[in-house]
N, C-alpha and C positions, 0 to 999 in steps of 0.2 A: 411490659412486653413490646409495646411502640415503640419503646425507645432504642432496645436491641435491635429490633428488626429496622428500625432506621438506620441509627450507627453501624449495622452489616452492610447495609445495601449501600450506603455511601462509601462506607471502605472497599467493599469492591467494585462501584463506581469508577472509584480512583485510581486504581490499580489495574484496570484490566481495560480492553477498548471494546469497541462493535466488534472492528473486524475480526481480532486475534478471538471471541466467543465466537461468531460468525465460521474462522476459523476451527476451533476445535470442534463445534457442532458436524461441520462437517469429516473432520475426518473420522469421528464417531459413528456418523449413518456410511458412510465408506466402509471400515472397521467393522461394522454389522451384518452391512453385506456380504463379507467377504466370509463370515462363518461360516454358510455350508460347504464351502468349497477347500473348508480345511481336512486334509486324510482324516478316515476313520476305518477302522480295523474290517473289516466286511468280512475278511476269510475265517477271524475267528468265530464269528457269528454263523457262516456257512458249515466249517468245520465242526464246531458243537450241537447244529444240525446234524450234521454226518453220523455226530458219536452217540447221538439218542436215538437214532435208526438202526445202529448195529449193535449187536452183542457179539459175546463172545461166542454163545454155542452156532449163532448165524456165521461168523466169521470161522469156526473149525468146519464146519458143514461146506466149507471153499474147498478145504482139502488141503490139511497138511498141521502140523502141530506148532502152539502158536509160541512154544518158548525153543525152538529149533532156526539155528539161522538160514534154512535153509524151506524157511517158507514162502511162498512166491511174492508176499509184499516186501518182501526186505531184502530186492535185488540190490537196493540201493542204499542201505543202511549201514551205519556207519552209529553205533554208540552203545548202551544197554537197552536190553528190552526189559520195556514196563510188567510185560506180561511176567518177567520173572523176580516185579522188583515190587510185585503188590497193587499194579495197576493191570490193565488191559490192552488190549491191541489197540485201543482208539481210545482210551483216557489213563491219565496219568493217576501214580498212587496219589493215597490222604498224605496232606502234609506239603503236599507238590501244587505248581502251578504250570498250564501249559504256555509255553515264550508266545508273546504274538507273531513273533515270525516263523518263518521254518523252511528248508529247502524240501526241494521236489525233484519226483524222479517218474519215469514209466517202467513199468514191471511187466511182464506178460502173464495172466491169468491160466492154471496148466487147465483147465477142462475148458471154456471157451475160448482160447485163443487168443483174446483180445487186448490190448494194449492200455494197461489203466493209470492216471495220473494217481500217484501217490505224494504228501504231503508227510514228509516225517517230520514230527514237532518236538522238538526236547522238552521236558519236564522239570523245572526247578525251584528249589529253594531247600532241599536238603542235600548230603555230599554222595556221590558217586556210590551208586546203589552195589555194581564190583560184582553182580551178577548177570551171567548170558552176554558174553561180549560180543558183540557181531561186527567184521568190517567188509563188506558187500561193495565192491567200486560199481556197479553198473553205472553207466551213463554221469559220471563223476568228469566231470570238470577242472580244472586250476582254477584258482583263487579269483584270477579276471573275471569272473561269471558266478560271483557270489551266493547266487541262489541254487545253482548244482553242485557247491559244491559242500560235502559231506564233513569234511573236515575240522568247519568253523562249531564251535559250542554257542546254538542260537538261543540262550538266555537272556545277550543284549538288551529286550527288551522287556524283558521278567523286572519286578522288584527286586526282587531277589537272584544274585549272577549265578550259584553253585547249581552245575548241573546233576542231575541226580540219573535221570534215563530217558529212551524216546519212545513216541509212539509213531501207530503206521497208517494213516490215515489215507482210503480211498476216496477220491474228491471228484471220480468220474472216469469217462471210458475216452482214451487219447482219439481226437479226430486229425 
């Protein structure tokens, strides 16, 4: 066993200097440091919040029916509703995943008034559910402003690209 751990440590003795280990050590405690400052998903962690606060019969108790596109979160909706595809207004069916991204819209609330950020998420990993079509332009943007716009299929960043349907997620009231 001496004699291994000899012949290693001389062999890389020889091969390697101070400075260039000196070298990597540091850029290793650099590299370390720099971890928490790498992105981390926080909205779907907020949103999944969202969706264990809501239900459906809270979400009918809004006012209005929730496989109808013409209920007040889906001013700005633009895909299928989950709610007609085996999921619900804020979570996606079995079988599905919801994208970590998603574009956003503000809708008007019809009994208070009030102006609500909406987060609509698409759901994927099986093919196009082909029920409850909805396309709702509110507050719909061109392609330069990627996050309003309705358009794109935000699976991108799913495992799995096939979009299946969306959901309508309230993320709070517009200030």
């Amino acid at each position: 066993m001496d004699a291994l751990v000899e012949r290693l440590s001389r062999t890389v003795a020889q091969r390697t200097s101070r400075r260039g280990f000196l070298g990597y050590l540091g850029k290793a405690l650099v590299g370390g440091m720099m971890i928490p400052l790498l992105p981390i998903n926080r909205v779907v962690e907020q949103a999944q919040a969202q969706m264990s606060d809501e239900s459906g019969a809270a979400a009918e108790a809004e006012g209005g029916d929730l496989t109808s596109c013409d209920y007040w979160r889906y001013c700005g909706f633009d895909g299928y509703l989950c709610s007609c595809c085996g999921g619900a207004l804020t979570s996606c069916p079995p079988g599905t995943v919801a994208s970590p991204t998603s574009w956003v819209g503000t809708c008007q609330h019809p009994t208070d008034g009030k102006e609500y950020i909406i987060a609509y998420r698409d759901c994927c990993g099986k093919d196009v559910c082909n029920r409850c079509f909805c396309d709702n332009n509110k507050g719909q943007v061109p392609i330069y402003r990627p996050q309003l716009d309705n358009d794109i299929i935000w699976c991108f960043g799913a495992k799995n690209f096939a979009y299946h349907c969306t959901t309508a997620i309230r993320l709070g009231v517009k200030t």
